[in-house]
N, C-alpha and C positions, 0 to 999 in steps of 0.2 A: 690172516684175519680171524680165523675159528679160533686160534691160538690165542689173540685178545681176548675175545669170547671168554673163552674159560678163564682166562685170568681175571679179568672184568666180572663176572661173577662171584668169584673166590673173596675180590676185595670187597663187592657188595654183602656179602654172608657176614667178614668182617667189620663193618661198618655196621650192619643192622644189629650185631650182636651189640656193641660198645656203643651206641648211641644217645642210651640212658645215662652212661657214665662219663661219657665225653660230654656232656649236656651241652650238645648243639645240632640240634635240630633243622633240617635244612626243606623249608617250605616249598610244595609243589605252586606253581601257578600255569594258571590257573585253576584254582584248588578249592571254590565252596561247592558247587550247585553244578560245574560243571569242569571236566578236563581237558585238556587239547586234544586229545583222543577223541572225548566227544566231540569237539566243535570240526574235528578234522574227516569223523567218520558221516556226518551231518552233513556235509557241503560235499560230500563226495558223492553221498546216495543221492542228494536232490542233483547236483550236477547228473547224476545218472538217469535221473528221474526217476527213481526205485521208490513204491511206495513199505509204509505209512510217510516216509520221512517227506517224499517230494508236497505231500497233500496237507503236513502239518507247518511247513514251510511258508506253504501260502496261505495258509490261515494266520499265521506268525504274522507274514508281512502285510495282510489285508486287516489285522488288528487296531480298531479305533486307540489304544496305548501304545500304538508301533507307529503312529504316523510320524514320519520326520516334519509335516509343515503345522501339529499343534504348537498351540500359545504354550511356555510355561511360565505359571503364576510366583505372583511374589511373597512367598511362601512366611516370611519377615525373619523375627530374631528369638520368637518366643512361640515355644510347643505347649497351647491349649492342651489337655489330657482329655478333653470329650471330642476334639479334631482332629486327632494322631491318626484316625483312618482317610480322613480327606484332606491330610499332611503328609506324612510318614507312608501312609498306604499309596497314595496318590501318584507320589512321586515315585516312591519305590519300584511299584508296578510297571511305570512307563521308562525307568533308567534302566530297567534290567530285559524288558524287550527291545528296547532300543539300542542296548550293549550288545547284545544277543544276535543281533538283526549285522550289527557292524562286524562281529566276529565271523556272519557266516558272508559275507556279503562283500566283504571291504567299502562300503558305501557309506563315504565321508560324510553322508548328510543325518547319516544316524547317528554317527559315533558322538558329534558338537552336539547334539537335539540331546540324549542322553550324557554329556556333560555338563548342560544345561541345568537336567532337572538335578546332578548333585550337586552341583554348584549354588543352585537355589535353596539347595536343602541342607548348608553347611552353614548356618550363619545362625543356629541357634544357640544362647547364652542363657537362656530361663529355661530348666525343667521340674517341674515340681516334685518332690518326692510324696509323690499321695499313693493312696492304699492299692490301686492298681496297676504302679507304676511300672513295674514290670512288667507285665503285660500290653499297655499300651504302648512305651517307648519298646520295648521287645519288636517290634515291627519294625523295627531298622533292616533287618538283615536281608531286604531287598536292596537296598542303598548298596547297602557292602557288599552284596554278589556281584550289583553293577558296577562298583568301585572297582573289583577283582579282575573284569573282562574288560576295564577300560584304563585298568593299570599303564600298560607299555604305549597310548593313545600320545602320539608327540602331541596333540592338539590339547590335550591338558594339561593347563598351566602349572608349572611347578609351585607356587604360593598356593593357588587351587587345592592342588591333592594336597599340601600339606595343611591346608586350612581345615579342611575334611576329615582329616585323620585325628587332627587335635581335639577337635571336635566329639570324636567319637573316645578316644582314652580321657578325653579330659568332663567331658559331659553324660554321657550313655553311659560307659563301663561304670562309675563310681554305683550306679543305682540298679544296673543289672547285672552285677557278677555275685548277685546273692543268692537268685532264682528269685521265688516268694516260696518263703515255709507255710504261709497262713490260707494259702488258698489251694484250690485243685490245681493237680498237676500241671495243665497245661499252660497255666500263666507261667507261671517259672519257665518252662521249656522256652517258651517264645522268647524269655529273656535270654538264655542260655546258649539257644541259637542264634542270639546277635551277637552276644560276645564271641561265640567258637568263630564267627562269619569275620567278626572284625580283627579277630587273633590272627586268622590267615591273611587278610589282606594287609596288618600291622606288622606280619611278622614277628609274634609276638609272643615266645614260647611261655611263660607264666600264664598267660592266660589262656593259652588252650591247654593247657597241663591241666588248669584248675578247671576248667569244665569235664576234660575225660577222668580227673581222678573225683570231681563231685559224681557224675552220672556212674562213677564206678564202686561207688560208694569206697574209697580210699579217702587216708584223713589228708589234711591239704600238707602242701609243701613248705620245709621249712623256713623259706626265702616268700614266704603268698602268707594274706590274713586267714584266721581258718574262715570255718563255714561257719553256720548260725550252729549254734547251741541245741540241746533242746534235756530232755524231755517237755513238751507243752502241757501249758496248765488248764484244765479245764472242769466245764463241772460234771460231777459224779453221775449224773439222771440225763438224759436227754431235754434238750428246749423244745422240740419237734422233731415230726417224724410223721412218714407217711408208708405206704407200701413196699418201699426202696430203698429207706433210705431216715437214720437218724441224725439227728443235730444236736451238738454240744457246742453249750457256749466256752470263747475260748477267752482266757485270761492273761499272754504273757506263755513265755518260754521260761524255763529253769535253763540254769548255765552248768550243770553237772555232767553233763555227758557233751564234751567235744567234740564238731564236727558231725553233730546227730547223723543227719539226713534224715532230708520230707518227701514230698510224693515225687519230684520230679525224677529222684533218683531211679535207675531202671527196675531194681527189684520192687520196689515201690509202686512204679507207675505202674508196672506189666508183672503181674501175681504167677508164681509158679506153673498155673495152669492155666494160665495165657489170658486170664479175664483182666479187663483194666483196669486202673483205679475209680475211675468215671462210669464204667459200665450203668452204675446205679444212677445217675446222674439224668442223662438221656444220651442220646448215640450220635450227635451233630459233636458235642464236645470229646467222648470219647474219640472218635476218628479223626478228628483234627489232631489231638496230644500224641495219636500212635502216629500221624503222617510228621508232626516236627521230631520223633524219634527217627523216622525213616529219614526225615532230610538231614538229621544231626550226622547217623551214623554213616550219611551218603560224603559229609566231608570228613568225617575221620579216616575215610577208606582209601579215599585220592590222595589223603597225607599219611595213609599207609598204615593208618591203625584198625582193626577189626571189632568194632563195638557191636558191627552184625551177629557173629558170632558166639559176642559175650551171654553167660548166663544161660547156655545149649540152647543160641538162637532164640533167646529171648522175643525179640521184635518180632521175628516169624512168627510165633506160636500166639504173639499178642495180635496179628493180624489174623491168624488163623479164629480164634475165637471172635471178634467182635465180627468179620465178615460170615461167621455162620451163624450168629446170632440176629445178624441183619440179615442175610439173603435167604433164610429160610424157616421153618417153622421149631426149629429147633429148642428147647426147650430144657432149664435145669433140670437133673435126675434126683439130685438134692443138696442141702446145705448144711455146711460144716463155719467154725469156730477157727479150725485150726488148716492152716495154709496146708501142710501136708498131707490132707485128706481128701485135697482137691485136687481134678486133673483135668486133663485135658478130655482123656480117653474117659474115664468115669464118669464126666459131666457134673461133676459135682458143684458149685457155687460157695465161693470161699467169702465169709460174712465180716471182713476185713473192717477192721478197727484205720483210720487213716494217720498217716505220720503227721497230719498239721493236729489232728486231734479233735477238729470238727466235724468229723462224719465218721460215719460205719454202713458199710453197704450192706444191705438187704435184701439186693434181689435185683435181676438188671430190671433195668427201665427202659419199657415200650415206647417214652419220647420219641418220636419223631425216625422211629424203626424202620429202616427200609427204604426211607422216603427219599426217592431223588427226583422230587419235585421243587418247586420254589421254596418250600415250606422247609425244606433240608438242603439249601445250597449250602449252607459249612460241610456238612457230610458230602454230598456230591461232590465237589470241589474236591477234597480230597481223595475220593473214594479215585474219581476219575485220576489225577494224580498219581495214586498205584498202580493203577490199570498200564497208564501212558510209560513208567517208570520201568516197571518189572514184567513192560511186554504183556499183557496179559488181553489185550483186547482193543482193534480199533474205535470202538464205538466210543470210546473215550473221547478222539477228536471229534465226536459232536457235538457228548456233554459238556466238554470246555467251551468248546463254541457256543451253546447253549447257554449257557453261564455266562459270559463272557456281552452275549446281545443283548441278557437281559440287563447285565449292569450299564451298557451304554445305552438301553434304551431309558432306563432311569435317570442318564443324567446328562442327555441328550442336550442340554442347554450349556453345558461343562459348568465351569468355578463353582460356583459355591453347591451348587448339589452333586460332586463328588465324593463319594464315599456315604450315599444314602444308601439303605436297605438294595441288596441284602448284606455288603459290608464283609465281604469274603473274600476280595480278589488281591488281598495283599498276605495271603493265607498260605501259599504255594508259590514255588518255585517255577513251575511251568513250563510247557510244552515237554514235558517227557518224551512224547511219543518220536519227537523229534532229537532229541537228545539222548536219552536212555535208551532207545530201543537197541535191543542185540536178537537177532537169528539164536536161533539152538545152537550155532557154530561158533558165535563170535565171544569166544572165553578170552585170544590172547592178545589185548591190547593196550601198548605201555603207557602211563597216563601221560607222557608227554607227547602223545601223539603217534596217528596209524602209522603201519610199516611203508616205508617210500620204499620203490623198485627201481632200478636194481641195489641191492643191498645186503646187510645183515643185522638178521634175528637173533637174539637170545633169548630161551624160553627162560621164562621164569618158574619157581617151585609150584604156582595155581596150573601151570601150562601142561606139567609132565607128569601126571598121571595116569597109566593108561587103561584103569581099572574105573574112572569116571566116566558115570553114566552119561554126559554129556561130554565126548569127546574133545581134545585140547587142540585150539587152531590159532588162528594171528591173521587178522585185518590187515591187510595192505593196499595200496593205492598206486595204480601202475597208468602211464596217461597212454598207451594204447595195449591192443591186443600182441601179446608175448610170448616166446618159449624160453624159457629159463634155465638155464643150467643150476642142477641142485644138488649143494653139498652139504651134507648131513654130518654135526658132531653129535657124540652119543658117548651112555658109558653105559653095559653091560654085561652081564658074566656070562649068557651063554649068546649060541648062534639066533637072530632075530629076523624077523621080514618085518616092515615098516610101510605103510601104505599111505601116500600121498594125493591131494585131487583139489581143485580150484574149479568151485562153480561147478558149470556143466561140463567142464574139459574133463577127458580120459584120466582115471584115475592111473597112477606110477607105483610099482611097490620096488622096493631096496631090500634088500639082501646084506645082513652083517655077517662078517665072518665069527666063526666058534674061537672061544675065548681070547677075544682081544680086551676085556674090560674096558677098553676104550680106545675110540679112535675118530677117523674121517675119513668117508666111503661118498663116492659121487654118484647119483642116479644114473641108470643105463638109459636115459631116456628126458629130456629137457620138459618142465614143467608149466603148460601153458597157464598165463593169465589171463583174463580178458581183459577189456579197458575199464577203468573207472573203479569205484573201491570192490576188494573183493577177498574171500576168504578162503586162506590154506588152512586146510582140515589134515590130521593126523592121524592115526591109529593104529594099536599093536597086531599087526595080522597074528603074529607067532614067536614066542620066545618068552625068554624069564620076564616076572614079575616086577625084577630090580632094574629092568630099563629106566633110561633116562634119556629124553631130548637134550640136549646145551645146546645145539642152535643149528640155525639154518645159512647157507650163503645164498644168493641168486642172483646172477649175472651174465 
């Protein structure tokens, strides 16, 4: 079996190498918003009753958009652009709890209630192409998360999903795979992230090509239309301008530079020194454009690309700035012209000319700074999102909850006052806490899902480093309490001790023999699990730096 293992890797190495050249792309699913990992390591905590997950669970299933015995409405054949949030959001919202709910649940009464509302929401033939079209129709990409988790559902008609999918290549994609050059960032994003959401559940390598090489600022593919043009025209003087922030009127793009790139693009949105594009804007829009970067880069990760990383953790260093600009009194040290004179460290405020060519930022803007009150549910809403996503704090599942009461108590009567004020709940993906959350320990889990016991692991290259400050481990799920026999492959050049531990159970260390470069050595000692999911933690007690995990047996 270990013997697989390593060969199993070997062809993976090769496979990842040639992938681009073989151009064929092989889609994870479920793959936008969440993995079988996540939905596998979710149902095992709440099965355990572990919190955050057990307590976010039942806020899940006690949600007025999760109920299996609402009405859904008849949505018709023609998408209003000022009712896209109590259309598109509406349904959205409730197909992708409801999918959500059946993935963790198996409970047939959610999975048909959210076929429902896509099935409702598949029959549009009118979209207008108006000035915020990207933006509004951009709101799809709850539909297609819930599409994603309700893919393999037998109970969805095959005419159905294929009426659905036409729908979205043949209707959505033509008016969202441009972004919008003309406006702030985060309209384009929202378009950007329906199309990457509808590329994974289409299957559909051109088009998620064309969103990581747009956001990667790469020119498009020779087989794709380019991107918009630009440089933008505009006038020489400002039209307005306040404290924060100038305005020029714009005129049309030039066609001279191919495949410009405007703000959505990363370097663009998120400025070397982590300040936004929006900053100057106010801080409800700002936090939203860095949360659809967070959810963008959340599905290129499951399909195995690293846009978190891109540009020295760009999106990090852009959450880093606006959250200390929001959560404390923090304050620019001063301002500069030229991007490279601003930092992170420095404080400096970079006075950014923008790529659509109607602004220049000035100075953030105290809009709506801090406030996670009514008055800033778009920021909260996301804010909470982060929190729920990257672990950082229960108190998130009350702001969602919070959020969440006041939007059903605004529309308490349901149809047609859906999607009143505050008009945010089709804004995020949701329930992080339940979804996203990982321990300090839970680095090694393959996106197709946690490790079943008895069996075998292969670490992957995130897995085996033992010089990380958050040591390398692997989620598994065992249906009662166990002792495991455990055999360790490994490649090393000198003598190692390796120390193994599950939970609270008695930690085990292994002993490799001096210069085997590689081999398989079985624990003196069977490695208990307890029942329900639960995490093998690893680490270098002693030996060379060039260790390597390749995998575990247990049986």
């Amino acid at each position: 079996m270990l013997v697989k293992i390593k060969h199993a890797l070997i062809v993976i190495s090769h496979v990842a190498a040639f992938a681009l050249a073989a151009d064929a792309r092989t889609f994870v699913h479920p793959g936008i918003d969440c993995s079988q990992a996540d939905i596998d390591r979710a149902r095992a905590m709440v099965s355990a009753g572990r919190e955050p997950w057990a307590s976010s669970f039942a806020a899940l299933r006690d949600c007025r958009t999760s109920n299996p015995a609402q009405g859904v409405p008849d949505y018709g054949t023609s998408l209003v652009p000022a009712r896209c949030n109590a259309t598109l959001g509406h349904a959205g919202r409730r197909a992708h709890d409801l999918a959500l709910l059946w993935q963790l649940t198996d409970d047939a009464r959610y999975a048909d209630k959210a076929v429902a509302f896509i099935n409702a929401s598949s029959r549009y033939e009118s979209l207008d192409a108006h000035g915020t079209a990207p933006l509004d129709y951009g709101k799809v990409f709850l539909l297609c998360e819930a599409a994603e988790l309700m893919r393999d559902y037998q109970g969805w008609a095959a005419d159905d999903r294929t009426r659905f999918a036409r729908m979205l290549r043949e209707r959505f994609y033509p008016i969202l795979k441009n972004g919008d050059a003309g406006r702030f960032g985060n309209q384009g994003l929202f378009a950007l992230r329906s199309v990457l959401a509808m590329s994974v559940f289409l299957e559909d390598e051109r088009m998620y090509d064309r969103v990581w090489r747009y956001l990667t600022a790469q020119p498009h593919c020779t087989d794709d239309e380019p991107y918009e043009p630009g440089p933008p025209k505009t006038s020489s003087a400002p039209i307005a301008a306040d404290d924060f922030m100038e305005t020029f009127k714009l005129g049309g793009r030039r066609s001279n530079i191919a495949d410009y790139g405007y703000d959505e693009q990363l370097r663009h949105y998120i400025y070397a020194n982590g300040q936004c594009q929006e900053s100057s804007r106010d801080q409800p829009h700002a936090m939203v454009g860095l949360f659809m970067y967070v959810a963008i880069a959340e599905t290129f990760w499951l399909q195995g690309d690293n846009l978190y990383g891109a540009l020295d953790n760009r999106i990090l260093k852009g959450l880093e700035w606006s959250f200390r600009y929001n959560l404390s009194a923090w304050e620019p040290t001063g301002f500069t012209d030229a991007e490279n004179d601003a930092s992170f460290e420095n404080g400096v405020f970079y006075r950014a000319r923008h790529r659509s060519g109607r602004w220049r930022s000035l100075a953030p803007s105290p809009k709506q700074r801090g406030t996670l009150g009514s008055e800033g549910a778009p920021r909260e809403c996301a804010y909470a999102h982060y929190r729920m996503r990257m672990g950082l704090g229960e108190d998130a599942v009350s702001w969602l909850k919070r959020g969440m009461d006041e939007m059903n108590a605004r529309s308490a009567s349901g149809g047609e006052t859906w999607g009143a004020p505050p008009n945010w709940f089709y804004e995020w993906s949701g329930w992080g806490t339940l979804m996203k959350r990982r321990t300090p320990w839970m680095a090694g889990d393959p996106p197709h899902g946690i490790h079943k016991l008895p069996g075998s692991i292969a670490a992957r290259e995130k897995d085996v480093n033992p010089a990380r400050t958050i040591k390398p481990s692997f989620t598994v799920s065992s249906r009662e309490k166990r002792a495991y026999a455990l055999t360790i492959a490994y490649r090393s050049s000198s003598a190692a001790t390796i120390a193994f531990s599950c939970d609270e159970a008695p930690a085990i260390t292994v002993k490799l023999p001096a210069n085997a470069r590689r081999g398989v050595v079985q624990s003196p000692h069977p490695l208990t699990v307890p029942a329900g999911a639960s995490v093998i933690r690893w680490a270098l007690v002693s030996g060379g730096t060039d260790f390597q995990l390749i995998g575990l047996q247990l049986k």
